[in-house]
VOGU-3710 file (C-alpha; in Angstrom, 3 decimals, decimal comma):
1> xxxxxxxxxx> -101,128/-121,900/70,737  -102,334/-118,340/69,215  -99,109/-116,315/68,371  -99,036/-112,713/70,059  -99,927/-110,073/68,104  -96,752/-106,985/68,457  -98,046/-104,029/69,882  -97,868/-101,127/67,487  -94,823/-98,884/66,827  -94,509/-95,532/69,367
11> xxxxxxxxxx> -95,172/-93,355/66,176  -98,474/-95,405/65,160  -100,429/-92,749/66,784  -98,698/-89,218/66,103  -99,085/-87,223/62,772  -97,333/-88,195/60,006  -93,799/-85,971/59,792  -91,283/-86,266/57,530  -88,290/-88,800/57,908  -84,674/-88,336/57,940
21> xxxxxxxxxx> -81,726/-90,780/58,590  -80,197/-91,801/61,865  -77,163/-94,364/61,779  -75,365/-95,996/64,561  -71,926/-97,431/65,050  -73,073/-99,767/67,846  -76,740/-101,092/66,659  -77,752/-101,491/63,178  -81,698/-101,710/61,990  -82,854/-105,076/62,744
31> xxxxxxxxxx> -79,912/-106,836/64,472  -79,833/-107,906/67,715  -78,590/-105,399/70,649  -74,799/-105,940/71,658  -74,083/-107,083/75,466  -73,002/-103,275/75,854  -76,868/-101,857/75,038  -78,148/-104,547/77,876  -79,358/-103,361/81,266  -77,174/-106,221/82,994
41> xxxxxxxxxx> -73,906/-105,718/80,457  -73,308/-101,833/80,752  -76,597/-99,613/79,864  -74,146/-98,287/77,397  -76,033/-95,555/75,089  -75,212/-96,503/71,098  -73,579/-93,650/69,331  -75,996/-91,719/67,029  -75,773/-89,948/63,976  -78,330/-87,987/62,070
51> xxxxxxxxxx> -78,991/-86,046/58,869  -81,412/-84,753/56,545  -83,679/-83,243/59,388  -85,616/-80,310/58,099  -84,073/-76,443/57,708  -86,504/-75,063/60,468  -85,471/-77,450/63,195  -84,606/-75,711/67,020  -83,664/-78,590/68,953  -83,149/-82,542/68,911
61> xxxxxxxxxx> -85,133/-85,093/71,444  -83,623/-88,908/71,140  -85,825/-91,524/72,987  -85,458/-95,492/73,025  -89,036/-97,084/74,039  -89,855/-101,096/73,899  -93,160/-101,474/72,325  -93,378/-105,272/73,491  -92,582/-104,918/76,715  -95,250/-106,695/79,146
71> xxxxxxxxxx> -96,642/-103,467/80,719  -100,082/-102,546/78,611  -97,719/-99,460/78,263  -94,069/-100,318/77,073  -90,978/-99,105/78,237  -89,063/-95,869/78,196  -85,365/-96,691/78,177  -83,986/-93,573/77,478  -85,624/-89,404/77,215  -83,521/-86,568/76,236
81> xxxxxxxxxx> -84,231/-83,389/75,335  -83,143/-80,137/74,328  -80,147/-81,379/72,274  -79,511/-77,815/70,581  -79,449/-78,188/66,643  -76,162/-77,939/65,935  -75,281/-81,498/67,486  -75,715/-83,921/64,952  -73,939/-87,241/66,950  -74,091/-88,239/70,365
91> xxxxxxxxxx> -70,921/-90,648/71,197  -71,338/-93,897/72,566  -71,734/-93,881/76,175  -72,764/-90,103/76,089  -75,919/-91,039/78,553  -74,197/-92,440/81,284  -71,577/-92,028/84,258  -70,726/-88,168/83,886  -72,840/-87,431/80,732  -69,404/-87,145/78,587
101> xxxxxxxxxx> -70,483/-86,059/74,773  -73,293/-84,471/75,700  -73,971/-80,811/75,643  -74,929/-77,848/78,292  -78,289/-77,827/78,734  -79,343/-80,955/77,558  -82,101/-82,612/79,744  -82,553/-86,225/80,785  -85,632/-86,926/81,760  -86,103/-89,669/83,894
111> xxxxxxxxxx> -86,676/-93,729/82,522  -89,040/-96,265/83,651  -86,326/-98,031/85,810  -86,469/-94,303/87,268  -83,064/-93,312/86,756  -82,015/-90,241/84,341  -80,156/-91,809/82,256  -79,966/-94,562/79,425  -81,152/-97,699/80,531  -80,378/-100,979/78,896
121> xxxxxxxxxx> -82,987/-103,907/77,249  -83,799/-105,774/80,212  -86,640/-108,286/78,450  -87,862/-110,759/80,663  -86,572/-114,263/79,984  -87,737/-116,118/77,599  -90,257/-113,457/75,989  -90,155/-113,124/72,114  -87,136/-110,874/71,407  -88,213/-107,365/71,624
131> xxxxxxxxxx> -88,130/-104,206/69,668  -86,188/-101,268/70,834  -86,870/-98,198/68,580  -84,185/-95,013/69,298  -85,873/-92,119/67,688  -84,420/-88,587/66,842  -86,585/-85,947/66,721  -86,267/-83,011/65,128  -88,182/-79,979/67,019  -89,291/-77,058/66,251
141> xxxxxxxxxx> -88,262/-74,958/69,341  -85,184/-74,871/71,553  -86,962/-75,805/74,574  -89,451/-78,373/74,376  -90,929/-77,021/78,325  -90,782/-80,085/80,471  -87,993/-80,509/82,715  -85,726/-83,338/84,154  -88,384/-84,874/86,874  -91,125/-85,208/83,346
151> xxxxxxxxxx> -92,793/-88,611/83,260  -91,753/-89,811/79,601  -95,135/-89,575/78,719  -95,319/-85,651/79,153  -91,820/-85,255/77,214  -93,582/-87,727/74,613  -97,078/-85,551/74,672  -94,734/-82,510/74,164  -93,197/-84,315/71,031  -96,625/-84,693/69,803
161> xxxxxxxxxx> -96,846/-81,577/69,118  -93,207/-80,025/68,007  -92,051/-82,730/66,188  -90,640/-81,307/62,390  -89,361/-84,815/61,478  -88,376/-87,907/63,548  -85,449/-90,636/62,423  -85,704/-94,527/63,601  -83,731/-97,041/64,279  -85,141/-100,554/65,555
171> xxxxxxxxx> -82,722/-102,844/66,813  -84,104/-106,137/69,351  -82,914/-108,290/72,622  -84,592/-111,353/73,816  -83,182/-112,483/76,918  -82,920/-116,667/76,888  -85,418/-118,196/79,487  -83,607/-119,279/82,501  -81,194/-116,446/82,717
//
């Protein structure tokens, strides 16, 4: 049987920008998402911090997209926006239920289960375990333009071109077959 080839990363494809450091309390780079990040145990939203970003930046975008998902496209789990620059940390939970942590202003645009919102790793069962990359992006102006009802792929084409510096973390879920 030929082994699948992984789909490239989300950032494969956009200019190179400088990197900076994003940690998490509740998924660490490489390890395996906890029940809480799972679209059947919570759709929890992991804390995030960041640092490092460069001087010049406006605004912060944080995204979670599944490369391997079975779509020819991936997945969008999770697209917001306009996080001002002064908020470094978004608690866990702070994309769910009544948006608690987050700032005014902030936008969620919607995710491809169609909700606005955080939406957990919902593989299907037995596929390879797949990657879910959270990304903060550092931007370059307050308000990147699109608003709440933006596919993810206009918020992402908007990214294109304001991102100053983007942070990564790549955590992955495989869902056993039969469940």
């Amino acid at each position: 049987m030929t082994e699948l080839k992984r789909p490239p990363l989300p950032h494969d494809f956009h200019p190179s920008v400088p990197s900076f450091t994003v940690v998490s309390e509740d998924v660490a780079p490489g390890a395996t998402l906890s029940d809480a990040q799972l679209h059947a145990g919570g759709n929890t939203s992991p804390h995030l911090r960041w640092e490092g970003f460069p001087a010049e930046t406006k605004s912060f975008a944080v995204t979670c997209f599944d490369p391997d998902a079975p779509t020819g496209s991936g997945f969008w789990h999770w697209v917001l926006f306009d996080i001002p620059a002064t908020v470094t940390e978004l608690p866990t939970g702070a994309a769910g239920g009544t948006f608690e942590g987050l700032p005014p202003g902030v936008v969620h645009a919607r995710n491809d289960f169609g909700t606005k919102e955080f939406g957990g790793a919902a593989p299907p069962p037995g596929d390879p375990a797949h990657r879910y990359v959270f990304t903060v992006y550092a931007v370059d102006t307050e308000k990147l333009g699109p608003d709440a009802d933006a596919a993810p792929a206009a918020v992402g084409f908007n990214l294109r071109f304001h991102t100053l510096g983007r942070a990564q973390l790549i955590a992955e879920y495989g869902a056993p077959a039969g469940s």
